[in-house]
N, C-alpha and C positions, 0 to 999 in steps of 0.2 A: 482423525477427523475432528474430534474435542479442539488440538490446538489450533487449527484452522478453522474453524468456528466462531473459537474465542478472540479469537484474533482478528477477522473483522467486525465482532460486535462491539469495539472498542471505536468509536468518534472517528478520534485522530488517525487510527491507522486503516480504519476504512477510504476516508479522504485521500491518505497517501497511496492507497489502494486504486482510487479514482485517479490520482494524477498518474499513476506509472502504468494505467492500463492506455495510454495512448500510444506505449510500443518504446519511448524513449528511457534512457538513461537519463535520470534524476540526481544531482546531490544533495546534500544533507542542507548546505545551506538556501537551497530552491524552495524545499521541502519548506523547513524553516519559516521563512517567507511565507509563503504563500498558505501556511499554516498554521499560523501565529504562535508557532511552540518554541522553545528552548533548543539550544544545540542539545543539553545533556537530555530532553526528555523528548524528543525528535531520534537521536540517537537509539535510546531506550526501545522506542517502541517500532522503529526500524530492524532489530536484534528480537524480538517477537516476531516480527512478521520472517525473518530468517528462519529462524528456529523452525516455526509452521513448516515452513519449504515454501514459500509463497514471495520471498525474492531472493536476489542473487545481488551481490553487492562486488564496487569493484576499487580498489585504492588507484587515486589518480593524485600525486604530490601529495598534499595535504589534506585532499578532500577524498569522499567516499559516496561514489556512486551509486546509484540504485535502481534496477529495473526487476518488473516481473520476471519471476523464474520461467524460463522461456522450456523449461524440459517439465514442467506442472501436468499432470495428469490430464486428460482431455477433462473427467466428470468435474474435477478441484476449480478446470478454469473454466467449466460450464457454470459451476457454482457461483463464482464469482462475477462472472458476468450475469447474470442474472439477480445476484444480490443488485448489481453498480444497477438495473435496469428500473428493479422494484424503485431502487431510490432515487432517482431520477424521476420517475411514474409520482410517487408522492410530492416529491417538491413540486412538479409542476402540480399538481392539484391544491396546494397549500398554496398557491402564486396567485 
């Protein structure tokens, strides 16, 4: 539970956590984009969020896929939607 904890209390990988809870496969350089990170530090903290068990990655040619781990414990993806909700709830009241 520590590395999945730690692992979206990180910015970036919460955000990347935000975009791949929409059900799709993501790549790194989507990610990238829409991120404003580095391939190597995009990369970096995609390999954190594996580690946790919190995505599953997939080689397509050159690039590398990413989507929610679709096999995550019901409570891991209870948590997680419920972090994405809090922070959704905050930004709209800081708007």
């Amino acid at each position: 539970m520590i590395s999945i904890l730690s692992a979206l209390a990180e910015p970036t990988r919460l955000k990347a956590i935000r975009l791949l809870a929409d059900g799709d496969e993501h790549c790194v350089c989507e990610l990238m984009k829409t991120l404003g990170a580095t391939q190597s530090r995009m990369s970096r903290h995609m390999q954190i969020l594996k580690q946790a068990g919190l995505v599953t990655d997939r080689r397509d040619a050159q690039w590398v896929r990413y989507r929610l781990n679709p096999d995550l414990h019901r409570d891991v993806a209870g948590l997680i939607m419920a972090v994405l909700k809090v922070e959704n709830e905050q930004e709209r009241a800081a708007a």
